[in-house]
N, C-alpha and C positions, 0 to 999 in steps of 0.2 A: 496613656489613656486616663484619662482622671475622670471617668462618668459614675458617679455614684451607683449607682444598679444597671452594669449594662447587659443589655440584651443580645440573647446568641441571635448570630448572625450564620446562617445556615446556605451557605451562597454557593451552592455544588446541584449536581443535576444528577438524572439517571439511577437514584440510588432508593432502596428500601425508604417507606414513607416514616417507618421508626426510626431512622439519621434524622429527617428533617423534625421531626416532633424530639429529639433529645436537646433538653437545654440547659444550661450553666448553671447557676444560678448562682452568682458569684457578688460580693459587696468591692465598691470597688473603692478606692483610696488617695483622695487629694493628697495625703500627707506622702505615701508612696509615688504618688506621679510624679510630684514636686522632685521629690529624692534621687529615680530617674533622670528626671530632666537634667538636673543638677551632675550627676557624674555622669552623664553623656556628653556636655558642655567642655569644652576645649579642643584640645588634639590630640588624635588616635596615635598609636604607639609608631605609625607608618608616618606622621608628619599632617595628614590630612586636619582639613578645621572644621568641628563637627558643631554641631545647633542643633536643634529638638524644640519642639512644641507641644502645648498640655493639645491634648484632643479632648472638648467635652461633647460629642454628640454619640460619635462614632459607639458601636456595642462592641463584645467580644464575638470575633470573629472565629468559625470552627479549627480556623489555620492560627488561631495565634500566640505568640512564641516570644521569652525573652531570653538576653544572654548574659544577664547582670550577676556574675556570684556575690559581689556585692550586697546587692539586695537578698540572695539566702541567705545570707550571714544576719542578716535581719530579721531572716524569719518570715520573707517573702517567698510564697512557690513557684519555682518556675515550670511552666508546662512548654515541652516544644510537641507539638503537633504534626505529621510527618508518617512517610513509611519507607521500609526498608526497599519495598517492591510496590511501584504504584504506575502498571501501564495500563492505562484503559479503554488503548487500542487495541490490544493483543486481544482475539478474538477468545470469547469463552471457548472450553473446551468440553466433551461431552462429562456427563458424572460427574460433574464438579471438581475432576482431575485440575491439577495446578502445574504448572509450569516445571523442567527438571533444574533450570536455571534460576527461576524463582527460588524455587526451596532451598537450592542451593547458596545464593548469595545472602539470604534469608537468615539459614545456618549458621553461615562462615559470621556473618556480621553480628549475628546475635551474642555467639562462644568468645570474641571480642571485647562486647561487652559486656559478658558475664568475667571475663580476664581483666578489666579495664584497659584493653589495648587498643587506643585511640586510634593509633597510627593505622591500620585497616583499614577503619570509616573515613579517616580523613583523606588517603589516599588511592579509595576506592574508584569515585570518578575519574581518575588518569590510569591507577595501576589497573584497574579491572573494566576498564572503559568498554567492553564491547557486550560483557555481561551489566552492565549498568546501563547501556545503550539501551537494553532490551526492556529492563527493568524500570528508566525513567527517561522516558522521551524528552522530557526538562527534570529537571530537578529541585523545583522547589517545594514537593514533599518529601525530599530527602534530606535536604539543606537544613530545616530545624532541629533534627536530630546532633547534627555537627553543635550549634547553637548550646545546645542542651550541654556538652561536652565541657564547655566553657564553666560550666556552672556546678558539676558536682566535684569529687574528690576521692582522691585513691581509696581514701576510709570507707567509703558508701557501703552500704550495702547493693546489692544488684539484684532485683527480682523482674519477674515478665510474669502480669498479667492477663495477657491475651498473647496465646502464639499462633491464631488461628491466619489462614488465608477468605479473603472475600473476593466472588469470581477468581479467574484462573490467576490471573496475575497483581493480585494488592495483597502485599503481606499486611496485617494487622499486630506484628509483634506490639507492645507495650511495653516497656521500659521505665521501672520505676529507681531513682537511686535514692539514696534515705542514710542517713547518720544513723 
């Protein structure tokens, strides 16, 4: 994304009107896109032939996410966007009670990484596939977090933010790692 000031993109439904009024405000970086582009260009470690293009229109979208350690080493942020628990079919429940399997995987995956023990997250969707079933009808609010994994380092620090739940079933952990 190389758009000099882009705009939150706020592209989700059904939620508190304070989500859609939360926004970025972020400067955005020809000089970093370019940078991007550039170690995305060749083949992946699997053999695949990879390409990228600068996007100048597009804003920052409330989902988005990179996986360059690369660019930390830089002193670029990476934010992956994501939850541990995001079903929002699972029918609210009364009092605002949450789910037992919610808080559970919730739990388990946050102690993880507070441990930096990857291997959990990463092999959550297979090993723990019928509690993840529950937890993310698809997975691509959970997928960013893997992303993120890529990018920090045994040395981090490891803090959480926000360990709240929203409705019964969206965990809202926040995970920050930091030198």
């Amino acid at each position: 994304m190389a758009t000099p000031e882009p705009e939150t993109i706020n592209d989700f439904g059904e939620f508190p009107q304070a989500l859609f009024d939360k926004q970025y405000p972020a400067q955005g970086s020809l000089e970093t896109a370019e940078l991007a582009k550039e170690l995305l260009q060749g083949r992946s470690q699997s053999g695949f032939q990879l390409t990228s293009e600068l996007e100048h229109e597009r804003g920052l979208d409330h989902g988005n996410w990179s996986v360059l350690a690369a660019l930390r080493e830089r002193g670029v942020l990476i934010i992956g966007s994501g939850n541990i628990v995001h079903n929002l079919r699972a029918p609210r429940m009364a009092n605002k009670k949450h789910y037992d399997w919610g808080l559970e995987l919730d739990s388990q995956l946050g102690s993880a990484m507070t441990d930096h023990n990857d291997k959990p997250l990463i092999d959550a969707p297979t090993k723990q596939a019928k509690i993840m079933e529950l937890a993310h009808p698809t997975l691509e609010h959970y997928l960013p977090l893997l992303y993120t994994l890529g990018a920090k380092s045994k040395q981090d620090k490891v803090e959480f933010f926000n360990t709240d739940f929203a409705s019964s079933a969206i965990s809202m952990r926040s995970v920050m790692y930091s030198a």
